[in-house]
N, C-alpha and C positions, 0 to 999 in steps of 0.2 A: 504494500500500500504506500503509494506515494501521499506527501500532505504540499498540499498547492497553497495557492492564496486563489482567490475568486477575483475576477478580471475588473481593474478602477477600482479595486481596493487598499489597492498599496503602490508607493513608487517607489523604486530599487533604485534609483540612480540618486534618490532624499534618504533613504532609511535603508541602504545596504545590508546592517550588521542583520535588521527585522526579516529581507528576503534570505541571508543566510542559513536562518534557522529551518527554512524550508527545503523539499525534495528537488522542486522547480521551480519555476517563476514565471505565472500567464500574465502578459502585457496589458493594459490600455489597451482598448479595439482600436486599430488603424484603419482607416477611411483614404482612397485613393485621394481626396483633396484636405487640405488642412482644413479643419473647425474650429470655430470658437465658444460652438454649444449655446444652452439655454441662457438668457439674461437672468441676474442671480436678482434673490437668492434661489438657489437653486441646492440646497441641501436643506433639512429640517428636522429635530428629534421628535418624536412622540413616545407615546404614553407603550404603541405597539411596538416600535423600531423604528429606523430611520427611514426620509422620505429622499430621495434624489432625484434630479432631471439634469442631470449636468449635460447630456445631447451629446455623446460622443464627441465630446471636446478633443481632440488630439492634434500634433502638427503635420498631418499627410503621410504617405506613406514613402514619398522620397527622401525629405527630411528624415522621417524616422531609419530608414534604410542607411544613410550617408553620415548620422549625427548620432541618432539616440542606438540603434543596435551594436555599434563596437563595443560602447562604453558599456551595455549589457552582459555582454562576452565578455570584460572583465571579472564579473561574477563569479565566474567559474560554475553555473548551473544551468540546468537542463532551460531550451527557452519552450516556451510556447507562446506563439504570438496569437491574438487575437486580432481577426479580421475583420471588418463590414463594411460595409456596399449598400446600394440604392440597386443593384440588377447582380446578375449572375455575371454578366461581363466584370461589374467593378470586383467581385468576390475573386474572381479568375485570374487577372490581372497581376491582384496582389500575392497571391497566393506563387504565378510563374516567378517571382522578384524574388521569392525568401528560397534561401538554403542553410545548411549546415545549422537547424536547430530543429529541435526536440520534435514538436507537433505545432500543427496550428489549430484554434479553435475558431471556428466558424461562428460569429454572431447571428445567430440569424434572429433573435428576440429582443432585442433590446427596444422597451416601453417609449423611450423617451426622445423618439425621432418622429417626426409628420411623414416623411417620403415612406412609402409600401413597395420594401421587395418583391421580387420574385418568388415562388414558392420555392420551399427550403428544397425538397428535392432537386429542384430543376438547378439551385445553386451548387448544391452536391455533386450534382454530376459536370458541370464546370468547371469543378477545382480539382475534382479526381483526372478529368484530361489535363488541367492544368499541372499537375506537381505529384510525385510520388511520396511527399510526406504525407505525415499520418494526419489522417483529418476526424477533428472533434466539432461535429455538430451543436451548438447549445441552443436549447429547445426551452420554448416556454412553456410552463405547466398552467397557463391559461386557454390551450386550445383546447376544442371540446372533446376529442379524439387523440390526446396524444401517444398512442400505442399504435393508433394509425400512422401520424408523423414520424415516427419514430419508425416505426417497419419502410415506409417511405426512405428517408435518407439514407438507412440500413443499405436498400436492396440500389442505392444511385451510388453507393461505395462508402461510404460513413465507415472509421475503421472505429466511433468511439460517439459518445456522445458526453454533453455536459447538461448537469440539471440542479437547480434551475436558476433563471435567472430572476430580475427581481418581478414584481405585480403591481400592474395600475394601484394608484391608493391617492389619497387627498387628504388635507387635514385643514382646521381651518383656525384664524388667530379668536382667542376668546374673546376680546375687546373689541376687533373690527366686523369679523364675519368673513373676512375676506379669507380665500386660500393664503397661505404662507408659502408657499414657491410661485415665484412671478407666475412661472408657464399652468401654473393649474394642479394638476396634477403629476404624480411621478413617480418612481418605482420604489417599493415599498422591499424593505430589506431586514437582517434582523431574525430574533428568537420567532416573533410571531408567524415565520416563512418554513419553518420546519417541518411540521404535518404535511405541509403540502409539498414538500421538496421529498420527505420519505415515500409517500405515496408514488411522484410521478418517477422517483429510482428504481423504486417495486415494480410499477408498471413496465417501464422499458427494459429491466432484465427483464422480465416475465417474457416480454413482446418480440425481444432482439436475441439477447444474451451476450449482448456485444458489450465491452467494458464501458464503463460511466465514469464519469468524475461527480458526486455529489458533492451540493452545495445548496445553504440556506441555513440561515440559523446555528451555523456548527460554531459552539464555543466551549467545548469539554470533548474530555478524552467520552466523554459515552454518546455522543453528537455522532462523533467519528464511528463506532461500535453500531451506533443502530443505523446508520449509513451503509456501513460493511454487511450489518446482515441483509440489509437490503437488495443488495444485488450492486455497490459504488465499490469497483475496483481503488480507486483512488477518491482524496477526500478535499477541498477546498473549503480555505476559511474566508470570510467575507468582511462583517458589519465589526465584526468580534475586533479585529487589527485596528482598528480607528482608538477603542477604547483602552487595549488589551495587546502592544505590540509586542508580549513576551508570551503569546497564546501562541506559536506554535511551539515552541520549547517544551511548555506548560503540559500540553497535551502530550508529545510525543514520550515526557518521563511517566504520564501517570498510564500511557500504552505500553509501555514496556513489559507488563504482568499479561499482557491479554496477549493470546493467539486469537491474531486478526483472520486466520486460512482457516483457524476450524470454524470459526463465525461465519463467514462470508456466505452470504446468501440464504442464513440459515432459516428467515422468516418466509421463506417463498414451503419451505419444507414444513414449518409449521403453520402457514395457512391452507396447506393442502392436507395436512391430516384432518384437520378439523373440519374442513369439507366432507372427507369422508365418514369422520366420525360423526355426521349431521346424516 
């Protein structure tokens, strides 16, 4: 089991020693043109977890290619780049430019953009002509169907998937009435994403048996544990690093007692005895 960080939750090239303590390190989603993203503010605490719309802020993907990926490769760890796009061209593109790193993960979810991709499959099967690195699809667990989606990218070359990312959410200021993120609304992150982040890991092993990266909510070594039995080959921390930048250390001592291979996937095994014992 690798332990990541969850993509826009951390920056490695500000807090080095914090990406250290992890297996790899998934970037910032890169967008073939520089963004400036949502006009702030554009992050917010609640009472549930935190609210973001930051709109895939990043500097393009030339930039990041010529500037921000050597100084990466100082790290000394695994990369995984996260990509996205407005079409399957822009996802392809990016995807032919990258070599000599770990995986890329495919954004195909992120809440906090106007423009409407292409469907994830049809992006999937552009980037697998495009590049033989390993491609991590991340899937929102707000589609109505996502063991449909999921078998979709599966069967377009998907050698992985990631889940999930963050959920529409809204909060509003008590004084004024107004939303507190200029843009409205924005992706909701955090303890309260967890149910729903175990749930859609459950589903897609169920659906694929293709490896996962779970995420949502993970802030303890038992986060991690009921992720593994889930069917999350590997595990991403998120919301937790904002507050908590010795959370993965933290975790990884109090895993040290648990055999993570005999867990793994163990609840798909006991929701199907209880099926039959019904």
């Amino acid at each position: 089991m690798q332990l990541l960080n969850a993509s826009g939750c951390l920056d490695a090239l500000v807090a080095p020693d914090v990406a250290r303590q992890l297996d790899g390190f998934v970037t910032k989603t890169i967008t073939p043109l520089p963004r400036e993203g949502n006009a702030p503010p554009r992050i917010a605490e609640t009472a549930h977890g935190m609210l973001n719309a930051i709109g895939l802020a990043n500097p393009g993907r030339d930039r990041f290619i010529a500037e921000h990926l050597p100084r990466l490769r100082e790290l000394g760890l695994p990369l995984w780049i996260s990509v996205g796009g407005f079409s399957a061209d822009d996802y392809a593109e990016t995807c032919a430019l990258l070599s000599d790193i770990h995986a890329i993960e495919l954004n195909l979810s992120c809440p906090n953009v106007d423009e409407a991709a292409d469907s994830a499959a049809e992006i999937v099967a552009a980037c697998r002509l495009a590049t033989s690195l390993p491609l991590y699809a991340k899937l929102s667990a707000a589609h109505p169907d996502l063991a449909e989606v999921a078998r979709a990218v599966a069967a377009a070359g998907a050698d992985g998937l990631s889940l999930i990312n963050t959920l529409r959410g809204l909060a509003l200021d008590a004084s004024t009435h107004e939303t507190v993120l200029a843009r409205g609304s924005g992706g909701l992150s955090g303890p309260s994403l967890k149910p729903i982040a175990l749930h859609a890991v459950h589903t897609c092993y169920a659906a694929t048996r293709l490896p996962i990266i779970g995420m949502g909510g993970v802030a303890t070594a038992q986060d991690v544990v009921d992720m593994v039995a889930c069917g999350a080959k590997h595990v991403a921390i998120g919301t937790a690093l904002f507050s908590d930048p010795g959370a993965p250390s933290r975790i990884r001592d109090a895993l040290a007692v648990v055999d993570l291979d005999d867990i793994f996937a163990c609840a798909h095994a006991a929701t199907k005895s209880r099926v039959y014992a019904a």
